[in-house]
C-alpha positions as CSV (number, residue, x, y, z in Angstrom):
1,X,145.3,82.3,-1.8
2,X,144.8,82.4,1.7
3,X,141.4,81.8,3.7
4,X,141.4,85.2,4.4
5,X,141.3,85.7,0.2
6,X,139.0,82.4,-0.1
7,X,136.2,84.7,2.0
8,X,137.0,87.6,0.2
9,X,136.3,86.0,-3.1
10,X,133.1,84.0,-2.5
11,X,131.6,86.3,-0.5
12,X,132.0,88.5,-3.7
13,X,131.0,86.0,-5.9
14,X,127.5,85.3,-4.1
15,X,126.7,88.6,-3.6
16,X,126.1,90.6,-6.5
17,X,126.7,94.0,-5.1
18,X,129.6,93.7,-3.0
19,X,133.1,94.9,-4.0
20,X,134.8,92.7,-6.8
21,X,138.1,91.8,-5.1
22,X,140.9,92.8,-7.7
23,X,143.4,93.3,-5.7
24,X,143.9,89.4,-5.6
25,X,144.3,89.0,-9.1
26,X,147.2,90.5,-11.8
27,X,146.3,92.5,-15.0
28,X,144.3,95.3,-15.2
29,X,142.3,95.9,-12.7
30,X,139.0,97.3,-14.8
31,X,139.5,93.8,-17.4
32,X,139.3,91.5,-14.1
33,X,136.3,93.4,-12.5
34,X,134.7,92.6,-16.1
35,X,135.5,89.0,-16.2
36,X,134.5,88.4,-12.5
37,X,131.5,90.1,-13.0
38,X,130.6,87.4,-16.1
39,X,131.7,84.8,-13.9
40,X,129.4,86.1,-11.1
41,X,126.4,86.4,-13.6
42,X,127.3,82.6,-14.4
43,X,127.1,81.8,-10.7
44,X,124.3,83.4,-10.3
45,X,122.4,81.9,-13.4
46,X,123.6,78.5,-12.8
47,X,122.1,78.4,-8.8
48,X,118.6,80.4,-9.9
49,X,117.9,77.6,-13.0
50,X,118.7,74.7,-10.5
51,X,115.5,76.3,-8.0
52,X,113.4,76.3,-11.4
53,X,114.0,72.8,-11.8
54,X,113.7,72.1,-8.3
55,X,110.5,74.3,-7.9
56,X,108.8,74.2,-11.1
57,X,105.4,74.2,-9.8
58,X,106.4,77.0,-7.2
59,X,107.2,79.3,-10.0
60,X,104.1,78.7,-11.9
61,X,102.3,80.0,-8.8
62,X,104.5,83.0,-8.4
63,X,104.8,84.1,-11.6
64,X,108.5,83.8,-13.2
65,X,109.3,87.3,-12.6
66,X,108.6,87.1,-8.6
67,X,110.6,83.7,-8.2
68,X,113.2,85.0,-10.0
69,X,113.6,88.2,-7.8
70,X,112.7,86.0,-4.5
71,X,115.2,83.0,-6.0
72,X,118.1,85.9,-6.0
73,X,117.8,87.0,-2.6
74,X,117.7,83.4,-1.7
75,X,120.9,83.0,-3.9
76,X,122.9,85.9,-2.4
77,X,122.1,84.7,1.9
78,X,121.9,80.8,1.6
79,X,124.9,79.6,-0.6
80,X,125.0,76.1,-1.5
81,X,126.1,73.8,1.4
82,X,126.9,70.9,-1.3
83,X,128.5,71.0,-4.8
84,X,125.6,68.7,-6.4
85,X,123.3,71.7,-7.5
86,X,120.5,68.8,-7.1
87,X,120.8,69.5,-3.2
88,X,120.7,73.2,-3.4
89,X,117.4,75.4,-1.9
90,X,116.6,73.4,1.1
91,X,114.8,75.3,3.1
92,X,113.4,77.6,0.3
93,X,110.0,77.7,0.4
94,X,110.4,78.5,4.4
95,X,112.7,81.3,3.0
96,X,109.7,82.4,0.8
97,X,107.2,83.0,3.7
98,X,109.8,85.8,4.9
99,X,108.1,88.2,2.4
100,X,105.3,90.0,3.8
101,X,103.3,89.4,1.1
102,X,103.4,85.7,0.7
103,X,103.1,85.2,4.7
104,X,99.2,84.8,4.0
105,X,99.4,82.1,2.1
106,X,102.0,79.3,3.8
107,X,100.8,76.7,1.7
108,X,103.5,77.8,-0.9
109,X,105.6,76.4,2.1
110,X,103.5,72.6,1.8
111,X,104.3,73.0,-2.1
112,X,108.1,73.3,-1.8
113,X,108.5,70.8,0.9
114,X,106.9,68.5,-1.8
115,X,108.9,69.1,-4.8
116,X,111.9,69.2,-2.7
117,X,111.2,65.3,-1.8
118,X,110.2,64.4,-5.2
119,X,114.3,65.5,-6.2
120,X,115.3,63.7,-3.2
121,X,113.5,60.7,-4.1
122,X,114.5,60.8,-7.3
123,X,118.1,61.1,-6.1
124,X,117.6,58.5,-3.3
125,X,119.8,55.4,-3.3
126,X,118.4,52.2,-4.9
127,X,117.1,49.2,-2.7
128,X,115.1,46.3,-3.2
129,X,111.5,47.0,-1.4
130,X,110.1,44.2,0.1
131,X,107.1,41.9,-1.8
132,X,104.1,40.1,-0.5
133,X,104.1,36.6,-0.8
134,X,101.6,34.3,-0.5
135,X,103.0,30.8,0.5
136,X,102.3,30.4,4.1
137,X,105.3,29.7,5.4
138,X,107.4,32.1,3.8
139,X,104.0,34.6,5.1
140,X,104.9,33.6,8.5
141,X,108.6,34.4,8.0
142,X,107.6,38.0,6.7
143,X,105.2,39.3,9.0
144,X,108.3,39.0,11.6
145,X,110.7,40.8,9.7
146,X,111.6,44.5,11.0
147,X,111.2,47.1,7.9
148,X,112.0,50.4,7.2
149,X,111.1,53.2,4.6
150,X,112.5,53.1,1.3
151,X,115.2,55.8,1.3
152,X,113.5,57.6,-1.3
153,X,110.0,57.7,0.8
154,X,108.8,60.9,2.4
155,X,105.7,61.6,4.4
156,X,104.3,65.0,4.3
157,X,101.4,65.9,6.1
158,X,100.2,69.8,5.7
159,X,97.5,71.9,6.7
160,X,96.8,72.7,3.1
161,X,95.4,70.2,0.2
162,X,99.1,70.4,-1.3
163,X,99.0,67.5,-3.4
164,X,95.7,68.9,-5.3
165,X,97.3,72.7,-5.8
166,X,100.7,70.5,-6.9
167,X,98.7,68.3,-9.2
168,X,96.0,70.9,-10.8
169,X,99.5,72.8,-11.9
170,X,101.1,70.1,-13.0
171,X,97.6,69.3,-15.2
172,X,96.3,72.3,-15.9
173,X,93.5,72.6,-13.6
174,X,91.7,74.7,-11.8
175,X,93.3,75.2,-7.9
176,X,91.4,73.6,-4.7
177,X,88.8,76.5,-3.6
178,X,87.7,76.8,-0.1
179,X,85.5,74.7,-0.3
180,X,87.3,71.8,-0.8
181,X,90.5,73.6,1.1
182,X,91.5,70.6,3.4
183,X,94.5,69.4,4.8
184,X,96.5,66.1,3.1
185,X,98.9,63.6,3.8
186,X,101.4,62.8,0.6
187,X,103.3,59.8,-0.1
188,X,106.6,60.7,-2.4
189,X,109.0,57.7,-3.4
190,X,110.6,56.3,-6.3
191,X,109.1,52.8,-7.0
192,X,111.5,51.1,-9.0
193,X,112.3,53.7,-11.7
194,X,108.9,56.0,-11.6
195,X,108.7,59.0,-9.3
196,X,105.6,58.5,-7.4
197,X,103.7,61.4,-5.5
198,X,99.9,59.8,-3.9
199,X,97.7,61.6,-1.3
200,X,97.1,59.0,1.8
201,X,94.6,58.5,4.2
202,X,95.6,59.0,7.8
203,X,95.2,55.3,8.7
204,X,98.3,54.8,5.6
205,X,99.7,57.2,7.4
206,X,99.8,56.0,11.0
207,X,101.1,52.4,9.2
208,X,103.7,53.9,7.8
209,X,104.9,55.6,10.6
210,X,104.8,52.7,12.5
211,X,108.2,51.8,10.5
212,X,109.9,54.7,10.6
213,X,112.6,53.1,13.0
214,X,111.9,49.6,12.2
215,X,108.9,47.5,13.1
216,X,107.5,44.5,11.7
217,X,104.1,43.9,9.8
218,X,103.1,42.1,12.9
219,X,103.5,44.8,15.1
220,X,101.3,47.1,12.7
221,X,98.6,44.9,12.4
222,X,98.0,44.4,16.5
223,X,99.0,48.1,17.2
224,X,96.0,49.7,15.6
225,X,92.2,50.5,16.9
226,X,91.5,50.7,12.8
227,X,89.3,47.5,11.8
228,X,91.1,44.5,10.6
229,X,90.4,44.2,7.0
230,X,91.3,48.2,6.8
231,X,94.4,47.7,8.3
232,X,95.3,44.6,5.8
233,X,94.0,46.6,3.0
234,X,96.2,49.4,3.5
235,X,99.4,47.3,4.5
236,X,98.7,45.5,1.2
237,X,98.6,49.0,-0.5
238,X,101.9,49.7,1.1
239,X,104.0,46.4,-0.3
240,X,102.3,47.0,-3.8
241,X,103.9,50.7,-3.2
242,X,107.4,49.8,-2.8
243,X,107.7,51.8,-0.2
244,X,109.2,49.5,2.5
245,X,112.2,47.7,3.0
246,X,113.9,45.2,5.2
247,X,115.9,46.4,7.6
């Protein structure tokens, strides 16, 4: 099978109205169309349960019927870049604002972006974080050493109060109202073995950001207008996290 014949054949394999390419195989023609097409469905099923696992909270808000017509369009434009299903519908909840009936509401967009680092992070390679000591010397040592995110670590920030519409889903509760509709920063990482998904205050935040590219504890303490004591609170809060590793 040429390239020419590779296009052909996933082109008709993603897209479930497009003309099953018998030509390319022997035997009847109307037998292969009907095996294709089972293989197709398979395809199709196998991509659209991997976004349910990926999204679960996404399709509780959209009802199962909607995601599952908006997961197929997604299905038959983006095919999967990767052949660990784990990676697939990156990018989907952007896709989902495309709709003119969801573009009012682009915190479905903040919601996505979250459960799509909660299976990164969950994915992420292991490392040993870094932890606080207390003897002084060893102290000194540490508050020179450069660190870095843990690779499972993400830091969303979103105009919406994602993690409470995540979490009162995931709970059973009643959604944020406009009242208490405010925009949140979220922490997402995989301390040790336990997924971990936290709202953060901006001063956490600005910390962590601080090692994106490698800094040192040092550096974070001296680089902030924050009070003292805040700022040694929350880079405390951060080494109990996990979050951060050596460079």
């Amino acid at each position: 099978m040429n390239t020419l014949h590779q296009q052909r054949f996933i082109r008709a394999l993603t897209a479930p109205h497009s003309a099953i390419p018998t030509d390319l195989f022997s035997g009847d023609a109307a037998e292969t169309a009907q095996r294709f097409d089972i293989y197709r469905n398979n395809v199709r099923s196998a991509r659209t349960a991997a976004l349910r696992q990926i999204y679960p909270v996404l399709e509780r808000l959209l009802g199962s019927d909607y995601f599952t017509a908006v997961a197929a369009a997604f299905i038959e434009s983006r095919p999967p870049s990767s052949p660990a299903l784990h990676h697939y519908g990156e990018g989907f909840g952007e896709y989902l604002l495309q709709f003119p009936a969801l573009q009012q509401m682009p915190w479905l967009g903040d919601v996505a972006q979250l459960e799509a680092a909660r299976v990164r992070a969950f994915h992420a390679a292991n490392r040993a974080s870094i932890q606080l000591v207390e003897a002084n010397d060893r102290l000194a040592a540490m508050l020179e050493q450069c660190l870095v995110w843990h690779p499972s670590a993400t830091l969303l920030t979103a105009d919406s109060p994602v993690f409470q519409i995540w979490h009162s889903q995931m709970t059973d509760q009643p959604m944020p109202t406009t009242d208490n509709w405010r925009a949140e920063t979220v922490l997402i990482w995989r301390q040790q073995f336990e997924l971990r998904t936290e709202p953060v205050s901006a001063l956490c935040a600005n910390l962590l950001n601080r090692f994106g590219t490698g800094g040192t504890l040092a550096q974070a303490m001296i680089t902030t207008q924050h009070d003292d004591a805040a700022v040694m609170q929350e880079l405390g809060e951060l080494l109990a996290r996990g979050c951060l590793c050596t460079r």
